[in-house]
C-alpha positions in Angstrom: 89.2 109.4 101.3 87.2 109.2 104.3 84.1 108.3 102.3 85.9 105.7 100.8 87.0 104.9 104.2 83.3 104.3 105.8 82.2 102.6 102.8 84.9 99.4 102.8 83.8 99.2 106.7 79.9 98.9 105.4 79.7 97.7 101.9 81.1 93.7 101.0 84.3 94.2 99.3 83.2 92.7 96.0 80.0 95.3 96.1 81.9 98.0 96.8 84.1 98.1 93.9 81.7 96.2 91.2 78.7 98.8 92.2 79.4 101.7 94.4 82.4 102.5 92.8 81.4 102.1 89.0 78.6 105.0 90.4 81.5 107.8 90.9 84.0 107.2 87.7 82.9 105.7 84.9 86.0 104.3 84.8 85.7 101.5 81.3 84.6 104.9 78.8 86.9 107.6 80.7 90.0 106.1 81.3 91.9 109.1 83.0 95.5 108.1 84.2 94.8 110.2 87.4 91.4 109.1 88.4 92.8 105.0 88.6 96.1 106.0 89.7 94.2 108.3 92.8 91.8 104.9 93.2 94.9 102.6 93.6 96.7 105.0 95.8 93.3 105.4 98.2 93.2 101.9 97.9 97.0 101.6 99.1 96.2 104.5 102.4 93.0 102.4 103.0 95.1 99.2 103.7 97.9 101.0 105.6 95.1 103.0 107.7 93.6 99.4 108.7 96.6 98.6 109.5 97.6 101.0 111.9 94.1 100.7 113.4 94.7 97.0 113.8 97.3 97.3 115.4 96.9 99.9 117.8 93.8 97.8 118.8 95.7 94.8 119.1 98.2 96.9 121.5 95.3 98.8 123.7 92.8 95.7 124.3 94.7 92.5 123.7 97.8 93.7 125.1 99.9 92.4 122.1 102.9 94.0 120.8 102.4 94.3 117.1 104.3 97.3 115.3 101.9 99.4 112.7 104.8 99.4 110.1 106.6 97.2 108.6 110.3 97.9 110.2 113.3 97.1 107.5 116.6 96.8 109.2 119.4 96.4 107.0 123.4 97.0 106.4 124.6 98.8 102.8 126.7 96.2 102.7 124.4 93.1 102.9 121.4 94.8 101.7 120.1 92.3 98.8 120.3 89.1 101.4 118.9 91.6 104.6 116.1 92.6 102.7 115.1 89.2 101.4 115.9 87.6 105.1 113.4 90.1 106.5 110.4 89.8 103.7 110.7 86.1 103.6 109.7 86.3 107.5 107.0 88.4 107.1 103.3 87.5 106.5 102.2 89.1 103.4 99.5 90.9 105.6 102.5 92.8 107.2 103.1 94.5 103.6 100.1 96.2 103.8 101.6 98.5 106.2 103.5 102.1 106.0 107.2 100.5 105.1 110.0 102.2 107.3 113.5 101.6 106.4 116.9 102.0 109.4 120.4 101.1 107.8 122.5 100.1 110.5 125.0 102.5 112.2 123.2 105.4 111.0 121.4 108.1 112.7 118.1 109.1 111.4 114.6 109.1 110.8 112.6 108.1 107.8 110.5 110.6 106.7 110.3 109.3 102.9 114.4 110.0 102.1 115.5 107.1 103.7 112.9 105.0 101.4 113.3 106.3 98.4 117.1 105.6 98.7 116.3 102.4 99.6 114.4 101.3 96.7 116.8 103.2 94.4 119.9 101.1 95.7 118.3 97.7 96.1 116.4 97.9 92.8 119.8 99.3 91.5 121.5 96.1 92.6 119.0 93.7 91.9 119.1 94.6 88.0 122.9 94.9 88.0 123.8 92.3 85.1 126.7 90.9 87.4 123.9 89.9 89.8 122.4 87.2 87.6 119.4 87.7 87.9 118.4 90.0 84.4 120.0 90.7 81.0 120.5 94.2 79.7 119.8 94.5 75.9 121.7 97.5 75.0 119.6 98.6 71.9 116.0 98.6 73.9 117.6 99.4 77.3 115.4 97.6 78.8 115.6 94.5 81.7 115.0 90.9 80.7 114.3 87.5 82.9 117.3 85.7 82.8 116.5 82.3 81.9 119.5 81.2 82.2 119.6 82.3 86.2 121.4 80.3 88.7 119.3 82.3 91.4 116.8 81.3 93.2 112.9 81.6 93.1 113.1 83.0 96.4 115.5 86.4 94.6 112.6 87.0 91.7 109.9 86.8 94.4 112.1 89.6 96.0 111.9 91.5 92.8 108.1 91.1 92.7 107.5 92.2 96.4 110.2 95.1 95.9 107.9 96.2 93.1 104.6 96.0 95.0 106.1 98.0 98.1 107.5 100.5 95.8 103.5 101.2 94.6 102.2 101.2 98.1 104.2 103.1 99.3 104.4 105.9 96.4 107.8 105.3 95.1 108.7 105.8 91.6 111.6 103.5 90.4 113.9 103.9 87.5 113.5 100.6 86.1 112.9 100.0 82.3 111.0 96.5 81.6 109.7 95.8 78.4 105.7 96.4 78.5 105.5 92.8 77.9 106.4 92.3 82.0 103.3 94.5 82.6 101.0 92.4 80.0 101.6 89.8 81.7 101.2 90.7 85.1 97.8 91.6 84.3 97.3 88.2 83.2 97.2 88.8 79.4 98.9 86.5 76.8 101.9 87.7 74.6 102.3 87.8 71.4 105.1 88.5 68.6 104.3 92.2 69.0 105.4 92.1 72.1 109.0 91.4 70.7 109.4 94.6 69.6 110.9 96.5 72.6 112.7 93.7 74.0 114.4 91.5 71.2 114.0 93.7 67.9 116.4 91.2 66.0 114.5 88.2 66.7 110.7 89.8 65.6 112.0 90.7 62.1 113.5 87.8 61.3 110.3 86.1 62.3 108.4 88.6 60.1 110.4 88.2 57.2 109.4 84.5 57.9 105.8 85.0 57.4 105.8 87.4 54.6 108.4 85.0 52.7 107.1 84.3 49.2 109.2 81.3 48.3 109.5 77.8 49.5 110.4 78.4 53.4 112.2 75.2 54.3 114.5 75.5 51.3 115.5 78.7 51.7 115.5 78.8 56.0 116.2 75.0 56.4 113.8 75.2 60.1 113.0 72.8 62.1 110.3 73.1 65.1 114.0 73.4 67.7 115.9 75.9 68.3 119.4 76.1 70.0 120.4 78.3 72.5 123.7 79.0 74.6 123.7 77.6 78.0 126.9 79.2 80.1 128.6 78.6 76.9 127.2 75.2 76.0 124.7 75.2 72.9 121.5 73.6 74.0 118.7 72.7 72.3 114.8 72.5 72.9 111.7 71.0 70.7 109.0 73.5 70.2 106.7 70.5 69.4 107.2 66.8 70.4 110.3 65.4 68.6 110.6 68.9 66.8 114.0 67.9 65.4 112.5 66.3 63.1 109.3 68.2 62.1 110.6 70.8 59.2 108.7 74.4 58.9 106.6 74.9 55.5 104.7 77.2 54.2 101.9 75.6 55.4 103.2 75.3 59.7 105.0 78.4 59.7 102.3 80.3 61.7 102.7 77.6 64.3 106.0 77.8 64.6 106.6 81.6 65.5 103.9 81.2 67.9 105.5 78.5 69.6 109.0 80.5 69.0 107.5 83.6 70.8 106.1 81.8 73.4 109.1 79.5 74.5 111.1 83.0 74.6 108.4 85.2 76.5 106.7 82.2 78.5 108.0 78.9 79.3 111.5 79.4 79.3 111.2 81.9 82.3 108.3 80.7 83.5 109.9 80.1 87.0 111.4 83.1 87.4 108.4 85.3 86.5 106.3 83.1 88.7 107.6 83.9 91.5 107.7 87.3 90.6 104.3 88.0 89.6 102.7 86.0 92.6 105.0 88.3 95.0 103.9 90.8 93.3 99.9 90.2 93.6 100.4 89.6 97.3 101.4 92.8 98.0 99.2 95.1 95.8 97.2 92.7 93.7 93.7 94.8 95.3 90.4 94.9 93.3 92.2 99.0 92.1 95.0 97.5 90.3 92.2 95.1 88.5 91.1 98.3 86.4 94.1 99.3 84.9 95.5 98.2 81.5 99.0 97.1 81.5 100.4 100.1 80.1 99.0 102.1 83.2 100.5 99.4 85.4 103.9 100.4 83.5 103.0 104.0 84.8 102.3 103.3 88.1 105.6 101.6 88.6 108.3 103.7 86.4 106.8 106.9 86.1 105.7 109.1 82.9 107.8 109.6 80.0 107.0 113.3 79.4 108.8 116.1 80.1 106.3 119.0 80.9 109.1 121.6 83.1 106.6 124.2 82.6 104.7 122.6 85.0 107.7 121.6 87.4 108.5 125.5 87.3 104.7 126.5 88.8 105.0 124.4 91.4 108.6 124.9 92.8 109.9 126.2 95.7 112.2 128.4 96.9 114.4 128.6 100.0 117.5 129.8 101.3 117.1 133.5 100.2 115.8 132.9 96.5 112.1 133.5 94.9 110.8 133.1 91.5 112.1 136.2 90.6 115.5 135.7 91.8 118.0 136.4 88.6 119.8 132.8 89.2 116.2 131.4 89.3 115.1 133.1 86.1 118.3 132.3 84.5 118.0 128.7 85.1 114.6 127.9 83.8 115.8 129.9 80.8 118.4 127.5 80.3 116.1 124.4 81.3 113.5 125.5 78.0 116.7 125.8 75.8 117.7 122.0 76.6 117.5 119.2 74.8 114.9 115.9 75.7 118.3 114.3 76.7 119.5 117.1 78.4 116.6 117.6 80.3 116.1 113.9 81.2 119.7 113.9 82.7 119.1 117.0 84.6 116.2 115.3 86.5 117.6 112.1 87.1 121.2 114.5 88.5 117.9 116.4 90.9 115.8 113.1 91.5 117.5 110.4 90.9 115.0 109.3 87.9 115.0 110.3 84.6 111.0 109.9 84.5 108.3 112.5 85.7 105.5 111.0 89.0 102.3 109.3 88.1 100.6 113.1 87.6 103.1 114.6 85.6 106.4 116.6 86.9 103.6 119.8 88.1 102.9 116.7 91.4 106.7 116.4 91.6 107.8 118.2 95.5 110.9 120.2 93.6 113.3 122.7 95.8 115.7 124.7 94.5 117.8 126.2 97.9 120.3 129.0 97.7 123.8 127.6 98.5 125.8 130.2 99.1 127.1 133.4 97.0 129.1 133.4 93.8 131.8 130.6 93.9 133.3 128.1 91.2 131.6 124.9 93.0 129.0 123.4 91.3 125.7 122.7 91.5 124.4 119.8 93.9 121.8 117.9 95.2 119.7 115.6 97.4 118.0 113.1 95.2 116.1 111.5 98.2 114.1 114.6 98.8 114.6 116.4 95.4 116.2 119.7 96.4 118.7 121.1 94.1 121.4 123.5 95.5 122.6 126.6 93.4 125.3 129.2 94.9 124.2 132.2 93.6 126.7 132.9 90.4 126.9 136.4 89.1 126.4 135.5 85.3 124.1 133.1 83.4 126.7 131.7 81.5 128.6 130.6 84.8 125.5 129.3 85.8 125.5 126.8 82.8 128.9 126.3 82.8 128.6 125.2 86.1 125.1 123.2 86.4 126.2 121.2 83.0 129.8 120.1 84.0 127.3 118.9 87.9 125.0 116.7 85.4 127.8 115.1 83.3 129.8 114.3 86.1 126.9 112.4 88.5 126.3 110.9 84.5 129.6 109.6 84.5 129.9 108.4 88.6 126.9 106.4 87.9 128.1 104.9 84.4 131.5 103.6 86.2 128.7 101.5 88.7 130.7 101.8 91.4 128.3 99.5 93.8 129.1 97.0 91.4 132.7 97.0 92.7 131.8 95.9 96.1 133.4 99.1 97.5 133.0 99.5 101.1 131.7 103.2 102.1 134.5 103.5 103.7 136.8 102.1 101.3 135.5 104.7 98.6 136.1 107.7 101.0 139.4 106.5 101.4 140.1 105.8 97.8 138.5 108.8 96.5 139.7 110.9 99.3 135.8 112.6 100.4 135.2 113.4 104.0 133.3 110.7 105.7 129.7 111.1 106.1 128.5 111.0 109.8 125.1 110.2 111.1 122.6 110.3 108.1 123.7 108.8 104.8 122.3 110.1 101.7 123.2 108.9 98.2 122.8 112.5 96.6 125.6 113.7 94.8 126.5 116.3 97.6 127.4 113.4 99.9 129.4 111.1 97.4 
């Protein structure tokens, strides 16, 4: 790092990544996940160092009060039009810094916690289909543009800056975008494949289409327009000039899925990805990011889709009175090998607050598992924002996954009645729900719902 360090200081930027660079990883024939993802995170600490430097200069010599992080001030119950108030009023140069995070009437310091809940609650609301602003197909579970959004330009470029913070500042977010989002973000042109995880309907129809033997017009009756439902109101739109009246043949077909697939994955949310992908590119759009391929970009962002808990075993730790050879602690990796992919996918989003393993696999995840207490009938908890999970120390192993089971399916089932959607105060829920208030720090771990 502090090579890499010097070298920016004496080598022109372009040099320094098109030569000097190329020299230590031969990065276009060995394209290990870790080796860009380590170049885009020194990258990242490079940027925040400067910075820091910058500003400390600017403090000691010019006398000028400038702050080396970028301070977010917000309210839980405003936090969607805080956060955009804030980052609309910031140069983009000001995103290059560490990102602290203070909700309002709350005691605390952020050490990492506070920001990972941040990003897990803004990006949660963000995508909530009441918001507008995205569609949820329910067969990919993945996020689309929605081009039918009332919002403004000003909420996507949110979106796209929320993204770019999240990578700067090592936060992995449970967001599921179809890879298309990535492809083109990395400048790259779709294509019908690229229907295939977002609207599986659509791209075989369209195949069936193209492979169709018989006389296309008579049998599909196609015209270069297609209709679509506007709030309710059918609209239509011409694929070519005065496409009402231009029939698809056997001969134009070709040309008309292209144009199909493009309307759907370009122009019709071309202002909405716009000003998502340029927010995006100011805040991380660095000569590191330029190396990946889009389906590392996808990494970088939302994390890796394998599941390797050996690994998440060897590096855990251990407080509160238990080891690695602690009976509840043996019993409870027993029980993690015996799980199902599903199972085990709920159990780390109930620990982390993401079902997906860290750029690096779950062995670079920090993972505590604290003794809480000795044998009881409460269940299992935990603190997402720093992933700890808490385990009184049962006297059988069949209590144990009694117990740890009925903790998953119940933080599965809080989050699938999307109770922020509500609008719920945090008060009003206490109330409602009857839990003790939460003073001073506020986490959103299942231990303090």
């Amino acid at each position: 790092m502090h090579l890499l360090h010097v070298l920016l200081f004496f080598l022109n930027s372009s040099q320094f990544w098109q030569k000097e660079l190329m020299k230590w990883v031969d990065v276009l024939h060995d394209k290990s996940r870790s080796k860009l993802v380590s170049l885009c995170q020194a990258e990242a600490e490079i940027h925040k160092q400067l910075s820091v430097q910058r500003a400390v200069f600017q403090h000691v010599i010019l006398h000028a009060a400038t702050n080396p992080f970028l301070i977010l001030r917000v309210r839980r119950s405003n936090l969607v039009a805080d956060t955009l108030r804030q980052l609309s009023t910031s140069h983009h140069d000001e995103f290059k810094k560490p990102l602290k995070v203070i909700f309002e009437g709350e005691e605390g310091v952020d050490e990492g916690g506070v920001r990972k809940e941040f990003f897990e609650i803004l990006v949660r609301d963000l995508f909530n289909a009441g918001y507008g602003m995205f569609v949820y197909n329910d067969e990919t579970r993945n996020f689309w543009f929605n081009a039918n959004s009332i919002d403004s330009e000003h909420d996507f470029w949110l979106v796209g800056t929320i993204l770019g913070l999240a990578i700067y500042n090592g936060i992995i977010l449970d967001l599921h975008l179809p890879k298309v989002v990535y492809k083109k973000m990395m400048g790259l042109n779709p294509c019908l494949g690229d229907l295939k995880d977002l609207r599986p309907d659509v791209i075989k129809g369209l195949l069936h289409l193209l492979e169709f033997t018989g006389n296309v017009f008579d049998t599909f009756c196609l015209y270069f327009q297609i209709t679509y439902d506007y709030f309710g109101e059918m609209r239509t739109y011409d694929l070519l000039p005065n496409g009402r009246d231009i029939p698809v043949t056997n001969e134009n077909r070709q040309r008309y899925v292209e144009l199909y697939v493009k309307y759907l994955l370009v122009d019709s949310i071309a202002k909405q990805f716009s000003a998502f992908s340029r927010a995006f590119h100011e805040v991380c759009g660095g000569h590191a990011l330029k190396l990946f391929y889009y389906e590392e970009l996808e990494l970088l962002i939302s994390g890796l889709p394998h599941y390797d808990f050996d690994a998440l075993e060897r590096v855990t730790v251990y407080d509160g009175g238990y080891s690695k050879e602690s009976k509840v602690i043996r019993w409870f990796w027993e029980l993690v090998r015996k799980m199902s992919l599903e199972e085990k996918k709920a159990l780390l989003f109930f620990t982390t607050g993401n079902d997906r393993a860290p750029i690096g696999g779950l062995g670079s995840l920090p993972f505590v598992i604290i003794r809480n207490g000795d044998d009881t009938d409460r269940l299992p908890t935990s603190h997402t924002c720093f992933n700890v999970l808490m385990i009184p120390e049962y006297q059988t192993k069949s209590k144990l996954e009694d117990r740890l089971k009925l903790a998953i399916s119940n933080s599965i089932g809080t989050i699938k009645l999307q109770i922020k959607s509500l609008s719920f105060e945090v008060k009003e829920l206490t109330a409602a729900f009857g839990f003790n208030e939460i003073k001073g720090y506020h986490c959103c771990c299942t231990c303090c719902m």
